[in-house]
N, C-alpha and C positions, 0 to 999 in steps of 0.2 A: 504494500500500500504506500509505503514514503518511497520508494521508488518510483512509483508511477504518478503522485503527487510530486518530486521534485524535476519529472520530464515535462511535466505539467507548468510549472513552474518557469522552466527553462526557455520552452514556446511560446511562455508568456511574456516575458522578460521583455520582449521591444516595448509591451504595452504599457508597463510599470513610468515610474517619476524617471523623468529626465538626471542625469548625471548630476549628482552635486560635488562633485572634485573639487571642481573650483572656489567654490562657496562657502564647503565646509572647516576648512582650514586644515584637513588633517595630514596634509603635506610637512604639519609643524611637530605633528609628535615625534617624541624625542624618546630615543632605547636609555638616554644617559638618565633623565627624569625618572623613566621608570625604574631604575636601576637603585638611582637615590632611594624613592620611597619602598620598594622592598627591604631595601639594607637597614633604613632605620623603623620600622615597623617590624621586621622579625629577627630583631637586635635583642641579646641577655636581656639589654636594660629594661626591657620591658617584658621581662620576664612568660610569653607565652598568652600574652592578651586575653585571659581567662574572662570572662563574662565577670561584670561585675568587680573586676581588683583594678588595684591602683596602673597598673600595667595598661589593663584596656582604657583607666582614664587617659593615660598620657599619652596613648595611641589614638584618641577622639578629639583632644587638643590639638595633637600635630594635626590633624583632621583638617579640622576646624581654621585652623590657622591658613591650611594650604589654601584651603578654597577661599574666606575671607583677601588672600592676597592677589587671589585670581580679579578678584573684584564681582562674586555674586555674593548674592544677600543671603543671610540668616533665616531660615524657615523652620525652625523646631518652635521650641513654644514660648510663649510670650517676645516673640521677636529676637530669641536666643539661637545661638548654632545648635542647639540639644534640644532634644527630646526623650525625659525620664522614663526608662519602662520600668514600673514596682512589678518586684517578682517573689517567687519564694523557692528556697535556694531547699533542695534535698538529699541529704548523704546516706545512702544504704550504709548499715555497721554490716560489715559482711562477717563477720565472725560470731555475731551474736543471733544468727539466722539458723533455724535447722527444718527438717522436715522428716518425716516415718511418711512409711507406705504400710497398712495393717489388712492383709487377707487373711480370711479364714482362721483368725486365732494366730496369725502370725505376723512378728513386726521386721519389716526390710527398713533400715535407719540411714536415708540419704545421705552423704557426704556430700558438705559442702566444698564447694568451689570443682571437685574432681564431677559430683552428681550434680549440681545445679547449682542455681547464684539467683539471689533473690531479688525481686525488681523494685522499683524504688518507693515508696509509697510518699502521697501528698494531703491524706485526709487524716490521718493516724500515727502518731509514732510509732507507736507498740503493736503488732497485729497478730491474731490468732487465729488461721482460715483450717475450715474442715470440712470435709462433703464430699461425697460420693462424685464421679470421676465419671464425664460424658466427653469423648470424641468428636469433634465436629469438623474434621479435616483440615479446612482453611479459615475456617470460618468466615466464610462469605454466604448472603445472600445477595445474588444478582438477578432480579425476576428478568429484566429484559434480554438479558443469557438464558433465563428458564434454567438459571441453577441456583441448587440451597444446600448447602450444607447442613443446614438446620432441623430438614423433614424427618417427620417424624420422632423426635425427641421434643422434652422438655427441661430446659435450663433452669428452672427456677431452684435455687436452694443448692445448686449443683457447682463444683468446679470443671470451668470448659478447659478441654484440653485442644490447642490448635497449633497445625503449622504456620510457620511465619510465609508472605508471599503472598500469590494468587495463585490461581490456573494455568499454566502455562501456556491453554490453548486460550485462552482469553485474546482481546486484540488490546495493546498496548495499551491505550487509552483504558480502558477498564479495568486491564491489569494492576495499571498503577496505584488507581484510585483504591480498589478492593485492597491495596496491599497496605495502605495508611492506618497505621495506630489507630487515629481518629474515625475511622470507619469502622474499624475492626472495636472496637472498643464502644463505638454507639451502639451496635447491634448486639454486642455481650450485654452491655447492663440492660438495655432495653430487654434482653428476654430474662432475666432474673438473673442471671448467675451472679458467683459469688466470690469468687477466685478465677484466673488461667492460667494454665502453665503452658509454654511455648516451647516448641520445639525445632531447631533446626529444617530448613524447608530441605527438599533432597537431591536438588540442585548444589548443594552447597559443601566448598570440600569441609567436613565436619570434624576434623579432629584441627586441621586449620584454623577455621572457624574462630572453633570453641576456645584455643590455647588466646587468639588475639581478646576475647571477650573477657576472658580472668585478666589479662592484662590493662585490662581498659576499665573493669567495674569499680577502680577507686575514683572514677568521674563523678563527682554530684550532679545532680539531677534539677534541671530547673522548669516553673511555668507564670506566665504572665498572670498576675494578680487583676481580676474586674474592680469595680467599682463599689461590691458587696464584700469585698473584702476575702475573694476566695477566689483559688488557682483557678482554670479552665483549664477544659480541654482533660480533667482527672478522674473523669466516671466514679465515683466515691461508693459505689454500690458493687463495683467489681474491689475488694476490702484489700486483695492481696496478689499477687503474683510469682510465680518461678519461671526463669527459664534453662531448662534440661540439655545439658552434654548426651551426645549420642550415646552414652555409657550411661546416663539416667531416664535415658527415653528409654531402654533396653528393660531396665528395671520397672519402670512405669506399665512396661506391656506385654509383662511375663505374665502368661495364662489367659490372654488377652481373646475374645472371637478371631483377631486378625492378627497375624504378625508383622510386625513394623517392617520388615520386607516388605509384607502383600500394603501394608498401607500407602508407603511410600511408590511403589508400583500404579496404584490406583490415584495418588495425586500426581505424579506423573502424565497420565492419563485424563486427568482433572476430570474426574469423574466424584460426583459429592458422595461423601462418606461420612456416616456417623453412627456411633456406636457407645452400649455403656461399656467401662473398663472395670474391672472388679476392682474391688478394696474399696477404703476411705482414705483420704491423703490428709494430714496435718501439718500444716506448716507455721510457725513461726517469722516474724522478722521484724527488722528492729531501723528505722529514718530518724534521722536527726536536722531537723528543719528550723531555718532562718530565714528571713524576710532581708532582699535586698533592692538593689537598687542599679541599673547599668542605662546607660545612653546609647540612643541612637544619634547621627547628626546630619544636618541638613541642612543644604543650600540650596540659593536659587539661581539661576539664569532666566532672570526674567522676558517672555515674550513680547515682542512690540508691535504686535496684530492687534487693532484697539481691539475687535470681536475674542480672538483665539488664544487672547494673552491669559485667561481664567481658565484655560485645558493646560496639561502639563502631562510631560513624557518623564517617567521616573525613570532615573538609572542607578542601580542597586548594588550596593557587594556587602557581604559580611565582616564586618572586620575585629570579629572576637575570632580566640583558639581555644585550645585548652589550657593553655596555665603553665605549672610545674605539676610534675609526679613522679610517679617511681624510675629511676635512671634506665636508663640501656647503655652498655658499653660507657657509663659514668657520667651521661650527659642527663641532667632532669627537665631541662626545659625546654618543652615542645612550641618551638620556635613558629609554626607554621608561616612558611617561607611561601611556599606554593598555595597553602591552605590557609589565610584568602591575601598575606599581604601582595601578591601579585594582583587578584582579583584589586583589591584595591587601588593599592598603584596606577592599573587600567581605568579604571573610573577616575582618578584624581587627571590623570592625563590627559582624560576625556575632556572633563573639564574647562584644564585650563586652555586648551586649544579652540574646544568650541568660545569660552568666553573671550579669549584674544586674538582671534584669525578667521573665526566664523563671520559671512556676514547675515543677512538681515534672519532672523529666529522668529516665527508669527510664535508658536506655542512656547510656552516656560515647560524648561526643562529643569526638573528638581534630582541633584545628585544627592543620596544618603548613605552613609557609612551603618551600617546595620549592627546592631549587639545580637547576642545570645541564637546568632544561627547553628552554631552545635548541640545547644538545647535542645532544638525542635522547634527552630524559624519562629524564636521567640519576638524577635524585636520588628521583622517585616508582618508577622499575625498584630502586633501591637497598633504598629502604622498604621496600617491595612482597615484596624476597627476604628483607631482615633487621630484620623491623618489631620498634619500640619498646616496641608495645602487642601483647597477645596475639593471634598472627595467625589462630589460630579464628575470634576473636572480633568480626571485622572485616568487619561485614553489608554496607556502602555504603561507595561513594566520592562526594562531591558537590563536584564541581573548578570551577574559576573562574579561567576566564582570556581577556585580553585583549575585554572587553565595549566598542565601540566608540559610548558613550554619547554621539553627536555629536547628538542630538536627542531630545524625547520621543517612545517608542514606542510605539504602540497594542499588541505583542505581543512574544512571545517566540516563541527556538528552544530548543527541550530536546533537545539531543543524545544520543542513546542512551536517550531515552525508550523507543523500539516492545520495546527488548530485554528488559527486566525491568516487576517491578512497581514501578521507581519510576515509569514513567510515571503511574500512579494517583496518587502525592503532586507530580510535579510538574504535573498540570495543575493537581490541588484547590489548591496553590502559586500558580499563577499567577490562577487564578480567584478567589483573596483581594483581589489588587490589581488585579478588572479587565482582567487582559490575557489574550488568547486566546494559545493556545499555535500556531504553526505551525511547518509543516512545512521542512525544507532547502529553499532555492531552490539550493543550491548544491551538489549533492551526488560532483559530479566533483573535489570539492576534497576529498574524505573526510577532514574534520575530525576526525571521531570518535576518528580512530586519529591525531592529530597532534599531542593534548594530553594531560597528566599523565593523565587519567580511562582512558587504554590502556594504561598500565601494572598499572593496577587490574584491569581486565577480563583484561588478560593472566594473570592472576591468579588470576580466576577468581570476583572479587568484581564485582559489577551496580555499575555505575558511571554519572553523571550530568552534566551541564554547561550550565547555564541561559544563551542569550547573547539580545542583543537580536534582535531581529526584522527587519521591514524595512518593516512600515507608519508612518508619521510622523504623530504628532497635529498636525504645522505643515501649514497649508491651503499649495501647491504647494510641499512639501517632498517629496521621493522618498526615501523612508527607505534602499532597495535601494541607490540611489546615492551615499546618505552612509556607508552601510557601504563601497560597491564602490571610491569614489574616496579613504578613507583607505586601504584596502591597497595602490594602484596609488601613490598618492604618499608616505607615508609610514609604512607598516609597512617596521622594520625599516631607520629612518631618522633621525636626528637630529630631523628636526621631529617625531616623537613624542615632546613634549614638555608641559610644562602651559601654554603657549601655544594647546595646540590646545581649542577651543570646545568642552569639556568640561558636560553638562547633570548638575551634581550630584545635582541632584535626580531625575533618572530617575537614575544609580547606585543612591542611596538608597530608590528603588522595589527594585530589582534585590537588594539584600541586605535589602531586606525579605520577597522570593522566598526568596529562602535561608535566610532565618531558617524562614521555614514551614514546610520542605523538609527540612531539619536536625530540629527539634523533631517534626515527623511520624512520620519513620523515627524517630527515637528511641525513642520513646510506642509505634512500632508493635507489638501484638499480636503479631505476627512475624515475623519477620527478612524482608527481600528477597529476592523468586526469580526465576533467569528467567524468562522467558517459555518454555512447553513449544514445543519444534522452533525455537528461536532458533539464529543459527549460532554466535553466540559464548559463549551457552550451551553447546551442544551441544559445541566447540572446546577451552574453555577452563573449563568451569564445574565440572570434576571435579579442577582445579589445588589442590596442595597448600596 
């Protein structure tokens, strides 16, 4: 289907917006600029720009600062460059967690961290979950697929036991959506249950997996605070959670109707399954919750369209990381170099190019430096419900994050192209610098929905996210592989840092994509629309 949507595309292209080369200045962007703001954004001294620490403040300053000297305005709140998100901040005690499995008079005594690891709670510190043990594959109900995982069972009182993911056979777009926390998690508490325990999807290499996840559970856990004084987005009725090592799904489904072979076989197969599992499970687990406080920031490039100057094209990156924690090879602090100070870097670029070389802008384009995108797209859901700039007036989102610029790339990925008309400006975008636009090689990883640009969509605004591609202009360099092998070794790692063989110059290819992409929609005649019969159109496109 995005094959045949970007030949579509392609034939299109004379019909699209006239060239803006000239106009949009991005003949200015500079590799050396970029180069700057990486180095000092995922520099020790700021130790890891953890959401919320002093770190990400002085990363939101320099922000702040760069763009003030660009010469746009201040658009967070009260006429300031910020915008406070209150949060509440959640640390699993993982060693104060335990769980039994009890059949038949007899008690199997989980190990932690080897059998499971407990998941973070935000309604409760202390929690005690117990109940009998119902299956429900993926836990999806999809009517317009004519699939449920759900049939014929009742949840109420019960813990659900599910894979992580969707269907395989699903079509992208639904894939993605079915695969979100938030979805998964409205349709458990709405049918009563009372705990889940998640299990490794079976796509996924699982002993891999699993060793990075114990590695990673000392991350606290964060969610935006509403106006009533209470997280969102925490289903308070689902009390508790586990998620199981292929060594505790084993034990979970010993004496089971099905064996975790034939289960995984049949999700595979996305065929819905459910089933009860014998025993009662209890579990234990123990959060330790504070209330904080992190910035987003924002500026404007004000439009000078007397009509179209009240629309505005946001351009987006994350620029929190994780922080410090536990060492590797003696380094603690997870620099995140690629993971977003590059993303940001591009946006700041963006920026100051279009504010000093661009010329005439009908629409304001609003750049934000975003908090707590590690969270769970905390600080873009923030915006999203209580934006700065008039929320009417907010045609695009074109987000930028984590571009793994390990070599020069013959293409791009446009994320969320096939769903709106930006894909019309981002391919004429990429066809300025030469690069062909393809499609996901990857699309079981449903990025779409994993970056700032799904909170947008959420939203109900056509949203964008330009990354690199996977062809390599180096003669036996495998582009696929330089992407595949930095997230196996170093996303979400200390050695994401400015050590890693960083090609500034394709960056500065890349925010020169954005510049074009930005000034486009801008300039455009009119506003961005779905695509007719889209699902996240059609889902989400009527959002206030």
């Amino acid at each position: 289907m995005m094959r045949r949507f970007l030949c579509a595309l392609a034939l299109a292209l004379a019909a699209c917006l006239p060239s803006a080369e000239a106009a949009d200045g991005a003949r200015a962007v500079s590799a050396d600029e970029i180069r700057g703001h990486v180095w000092f954004l995922s520099d020790d001294a700021l130790e890891g720009r953890a959401t919320a620490s002093r770190g990400h403040e002085l990363a939101a300053a320099y922000v702040a600062s760069q763009l003030a000297s660009y010469g746009l305005k201040p658009a967070g709140t009260g006429g300031s460059w910020y915008q406070a998100v209150p949060l509440l901040e959640s640390a699993s005690v993982i060693a104060a967690a335990s769980a039994r499995l009890e059949r038949d008079g007899q008690v199997t005594e989980l190990v932690n961290t080897d059998d499971f690891l407990p998941r973070i709670g935000f309604a409760e510190s202390d929690v005690t979950v117990s109940g009998r043990l119902t299956f429900v594959g993926y836990g999806v109900h999809a009517p317009e697929l004519n699939y449920d995982d759900y049939a014929g069972v009742d949840l109420k009182g019960r813990i659900a036991v599910i894979l992580n993911g969707a269907p395989p056979a699903f079509p992208v777009d639904q894939r993605a959506y079915y695969s979100s926390a938030i979805a998964k998690g409205s349709e458990l508490s709405a049918r009563g249950a009372i705990g889940v325990v998640t299990l490794g999807a079976p796509v996924e290499d699982q002993a891999a997996t699993w060793e990075r996840r114990v590695q990673q559970s000392w991350i606290p856990g964060m969610r935006w605070v509403g106006a009533d004084g209470k997280p969102v987005n925490t289903f308070p009725e689902l009390r508790g959670g586990l998620l199981l090592s292929p060594q505790g799904a084993k034990k979970l489904f010993a004496g089971a109707p099905r064996t975790l072979e034939q289960v995984f076989v049949e999700a595979q197969l996305s065929r819905a399954q459910a089933f009860e599992l014998p025993g009662t499970l209890t579990f234990t687990e123990k959060s330790v919750m504070t209330p904080r406080s992190s910035m987003n920031v924002v500026g404007v490039l004000p439009g000078d369209d007397p009509k179209l100057a009240a629309e505005s094209v946001v351009v987006s990156a994350h620029l929190d990381h994780l922080g410090k924690g536990p060492a590797v090879n003696g380094d603690s602090i997870y620099n995140g170099a690629l993971d977003n100070a590059s993303g940001v870097a591009l946006m700041l670029e963006s920026a100051r190019v279009l504010a000093r070389h661009a010329g005439k802008i009908r629409r304001s384009i609003v750049f934000i430096a975003l908090t707590g995108e590690e969270k769970g797209l905390l600080g873009s859901d923030y915006f999203v419900h209580f934006p700065t700039v008039p929320r009417a007036g907010i045609v695009a989102d074109i987000n930028i994050d984590m571009p793994v610029a390990l070599s020069k790339f013959a293409d791009v990925v446009a994320f969320g192209a096939e769903h709106s008309t930006l894909g019309r400006f981002a391919l004429a975008a990429a066809s300025e610098e030469r690069l062909r636009l393809s499609p996901d090689l990857m699309p079981e990883e449903v990025r779409f929905i994993r970056s700032d640009q799904y909170s947008f969509v959420r939203g109900g605004i056509p949203a964008i996210l330009i990354d690199v591609g996977s062809q390599s202009e180096y003669r036996g360099v495998d582009g696929f592989e330089v992407v595949a092998g930095f997230r196996r070794s170093h996303y979400h790692m200390p050695s994401d840092d400015r050590s890693q063989p960083i090609d500034y110059e394709f960056l500065a290819t890349l925010a020169r994509v954005n510049v074009h992409l930005a000034y486009a929609i801008a300039n455009g005649r009119t506003r961005p629309q779905w695509n007719g019969g889209d699902f996240f159109g059609k889902r989400f496109g009527a959002a206030p």
